[in-house]
VOPAGU-2260 file (C-alpha; in pm, 1 decimal, decimal comma):
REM VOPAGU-2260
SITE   aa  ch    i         X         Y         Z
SITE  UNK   A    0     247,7      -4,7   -1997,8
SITE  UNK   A    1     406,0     135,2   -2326,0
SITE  UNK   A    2     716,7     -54,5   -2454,5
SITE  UNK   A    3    1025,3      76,7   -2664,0
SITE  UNK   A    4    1035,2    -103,8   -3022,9
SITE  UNK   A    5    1309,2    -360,3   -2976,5
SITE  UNK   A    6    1428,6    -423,1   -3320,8
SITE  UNK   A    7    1597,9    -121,4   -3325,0
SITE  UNK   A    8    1933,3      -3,3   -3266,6
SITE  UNK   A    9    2111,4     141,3   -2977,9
SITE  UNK   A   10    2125,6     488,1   -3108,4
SITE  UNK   A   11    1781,4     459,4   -3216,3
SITE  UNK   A   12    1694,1     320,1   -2915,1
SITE  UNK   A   13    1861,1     656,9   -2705,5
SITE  UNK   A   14    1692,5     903,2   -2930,0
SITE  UNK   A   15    1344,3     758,9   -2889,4
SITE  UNK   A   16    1432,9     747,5   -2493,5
SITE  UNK   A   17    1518,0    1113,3   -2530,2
SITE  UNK   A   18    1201,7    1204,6   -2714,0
SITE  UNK   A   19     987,9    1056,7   -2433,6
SITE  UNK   A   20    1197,4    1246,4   -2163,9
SITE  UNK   A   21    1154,7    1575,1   -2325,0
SITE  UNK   A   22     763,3    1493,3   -2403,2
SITE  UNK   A   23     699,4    1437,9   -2013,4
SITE  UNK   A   24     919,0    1747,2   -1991,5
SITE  UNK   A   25    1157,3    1636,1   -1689,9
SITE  UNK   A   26    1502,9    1717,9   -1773,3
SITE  UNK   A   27    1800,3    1507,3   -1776,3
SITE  UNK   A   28    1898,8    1578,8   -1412,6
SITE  UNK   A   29    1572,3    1510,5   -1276,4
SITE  UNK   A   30    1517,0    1170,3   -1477,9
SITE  UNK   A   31    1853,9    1069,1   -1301,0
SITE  UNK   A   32    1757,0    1180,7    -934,5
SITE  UNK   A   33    1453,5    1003,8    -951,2
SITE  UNK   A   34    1580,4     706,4   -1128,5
SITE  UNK   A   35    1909,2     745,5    -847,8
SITE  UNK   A   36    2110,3     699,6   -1131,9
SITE  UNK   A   37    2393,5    1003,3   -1250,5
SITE  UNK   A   38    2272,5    1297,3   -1510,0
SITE  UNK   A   39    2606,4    1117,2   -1754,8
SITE  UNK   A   40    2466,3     776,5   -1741,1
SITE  UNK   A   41    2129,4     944,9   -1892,7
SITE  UNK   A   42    2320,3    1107,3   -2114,9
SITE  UNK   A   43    2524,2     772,6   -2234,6
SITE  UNK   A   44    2194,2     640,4   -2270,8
SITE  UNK   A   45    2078,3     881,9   -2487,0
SITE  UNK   A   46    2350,0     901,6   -2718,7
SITE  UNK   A   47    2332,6     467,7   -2775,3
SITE  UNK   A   48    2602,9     443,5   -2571,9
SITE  UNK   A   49    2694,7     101,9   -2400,3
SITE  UNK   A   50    2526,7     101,8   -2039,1
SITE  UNK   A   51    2407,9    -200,1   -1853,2
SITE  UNK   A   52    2082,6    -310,3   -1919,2
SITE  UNK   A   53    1938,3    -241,6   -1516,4
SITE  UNK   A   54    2038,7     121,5   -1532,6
SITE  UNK   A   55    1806,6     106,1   -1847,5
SITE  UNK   A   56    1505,6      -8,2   -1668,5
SITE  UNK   A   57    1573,4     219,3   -1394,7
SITE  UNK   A   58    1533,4     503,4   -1607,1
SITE  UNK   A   59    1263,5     368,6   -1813,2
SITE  UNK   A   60    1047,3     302,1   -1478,2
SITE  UNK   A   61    1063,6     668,8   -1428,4
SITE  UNK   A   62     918,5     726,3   -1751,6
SITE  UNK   A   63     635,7     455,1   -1648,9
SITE  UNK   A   64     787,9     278,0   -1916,7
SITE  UNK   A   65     954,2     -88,7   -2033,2
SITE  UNK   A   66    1087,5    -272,7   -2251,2
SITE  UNK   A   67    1079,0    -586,2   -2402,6
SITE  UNK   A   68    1306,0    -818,4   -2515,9
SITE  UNK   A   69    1141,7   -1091,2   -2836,5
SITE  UNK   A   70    1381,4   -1367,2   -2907,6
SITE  UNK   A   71    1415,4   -1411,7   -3271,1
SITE  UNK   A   72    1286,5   -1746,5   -3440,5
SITE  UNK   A   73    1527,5   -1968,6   -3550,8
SITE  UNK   A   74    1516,7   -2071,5   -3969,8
SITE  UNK   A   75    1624,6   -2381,9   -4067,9
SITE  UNK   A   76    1592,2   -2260,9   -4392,0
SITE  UNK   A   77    1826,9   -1999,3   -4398,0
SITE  UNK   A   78    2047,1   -2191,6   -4134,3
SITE  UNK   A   79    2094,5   -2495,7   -4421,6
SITE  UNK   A   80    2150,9   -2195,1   -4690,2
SITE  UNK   A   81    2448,6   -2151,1   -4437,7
SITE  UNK   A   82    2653,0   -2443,5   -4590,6
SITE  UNK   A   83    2618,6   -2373,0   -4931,0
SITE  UNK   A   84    2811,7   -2067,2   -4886,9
Protein backbone atom coordinates (compact mmCIF):
# COMPACT_ATOMS: atom_id res chain seq x y z
CA UNK A 1 0.00 0.00 0.00
CA UNK A 2 1.44 3.48 -1.02
CA UNK A 3 1.82 6.03 1.86
CA UNK A 4 1.66 9.98 1.79
CA UNK A 5 5.21 11.52 2.86
CA UNK A 6 4.57 12.61 6.43
CA UNK A 7 7.08 15.27 6.98
CA UNK A 8 5.23 17.50 5.10
CA UNK A 9 2.82 20.12 5.68
CA UNK A 10 -0.86 20.31 5.67
CA UNK A 11 -1.16 22.20 2.49
CA UNK A 12 1.36 20.06 1.01
CA UNK A 13 -0.18 17.28 2.30
CA UNK A 14 -3.89 18.41 0.43
CA UNK A 15 -2.24 19.10 -2.84
CA UNK A 16 -0.48 15.75 -3.10
CA UNK A 17 -4.05 14.19 -1.98
CA UNK A 18 -5.50 16.15 -4.86
CA UNK A 19 -2.94 15.01 -7.38
CA UNK A 20 -3.72 11.35 -6.62
CA UNK A 21 -7.55 12.02 -6.92
CA UNK A 22 -7.28 13.59 -10.24
CA UNK A 23 -4.60 10.76 -11.43
CA UNK A 24 -7.28 7.91 -10.63
CA UNK A 25 -9.59 10.42 -12.31
CA UNK A 26 -12.69 10.23 -9.78
CA UNK A 27 -13.86 13.61 -9.06
CA UNK A 28 -14.37 15.29 -5.86
CA UNK A 29 -18.03 14.23 -5.48
CA UNK A 30 -17.43 10.74 -6.15
CA UNK A 31 -14.27 10.42 -3.73
CA UNK A 32 -16.83 11.72 -1.04
CA UNK A 33 -19.80 9.26 -1.89
CA UNK A 34 -17.65 6.48 -1.74
CA UNK A 35 -15.66 7.56 1.17
CA UNK A 36 -19.55 8.64 2.75
CA UNK A 37 -17.96 11.64 3.63
CA UNK A 38 -19.40 15.41 2.07
CA UNK A 39 -17.85 16.81 -1.46
CA UNK A 40 -16.66 20.22 1.26
CA UNK A 41 -14.88 18.04 3.63
CA UNK A 42 -12.78 16.79 0.38
CA UNK A 43 -12.43 20.00 -0.52
CA UNK A 44 -11.11 21.24 3.16
CA UNK A 45 -8.85 18.49 2.76
CA UNK A 46 -7.48 19.54 -0.22
CA UNK A 47 -6.87 22.99 0.49
CA UNK A 48 -4.71 21.87 4.13
CA UNK A 49 -7.48 22.74 5.88
CA UNK A 50 -8.01 21.46 9.56
CA UNK A 51 -10.20 18.14 9.36
CA UNK A 52 -10.05 15.28 11.76
CA UNK A 53 -7.66 12.80 11.14
CA UNK A 54 -10.55 9.64 10.51
CA UNK A 55 -12.22 11.60 7.75
CA UNK A 56 -8.57 11.52 6.35
CA UNK A 57 -8.26 7.85 6.26
CA UNK A 58 -11.64 7.53 4.99
CA UNK A 59 -10.80 9.26 1.99
CA UNK A 60 -7.42 7.93 1.63
CA UNK A 61 -8.93 4.18 1.75
CA UNK A 62 -10.78 5.13 -1.32
CA UNK A 63 -7.72 6.00 -2.98
CA UNK A 64 -6.29 2.42 -1.73
CA UNK A 65 -4.12 4.57 0.10
CA UNK A 66 -2.54 5.40 3.89
CA UNK A 67 -0.67 7.10 5.77
CA UNK A 68 1.77 6.93 8.25
CA UNK A 69 2.56 8.62 11.14
CA UNK A 70 6.92 8.33 12.29
CA UNK A 71 7.46 9.75 15.69
CA UNK A 72 10.43 11.91 15.67
CA UNK A 73 13.64 10.86 17.76
CA UNK A 74 14.30 12.67 20.63
CA UNK A 75 18.14 14.62 20.84
CA UNK A 76 19.62 15.07 23.90
CA UNK A 77 21.95 17.00 22.19
CA UNK A 78 19.97 19.63 20.95
CA UNK A 79 17.57 19.28 24.05
CA UNK A 80 20.83 20.34 26.48
CA UNK A 81 21.64 23.18 23.69
CA UNK A 82 18.10 24.20 25.05
CA UNK A 83 19.53 25.75 28.30
CA UNK A 84 22.19 27.61 27.00
CA UNK A 85 19.83 29.77 25.26
Amino acid sequence: MPYFPTAVLPAEFGESFQRERKQRKISQATLAERAGLSRHLIIQIEKGENVGLHFILRALAVLNMGLRIDTAGINYDDVGRLDDE
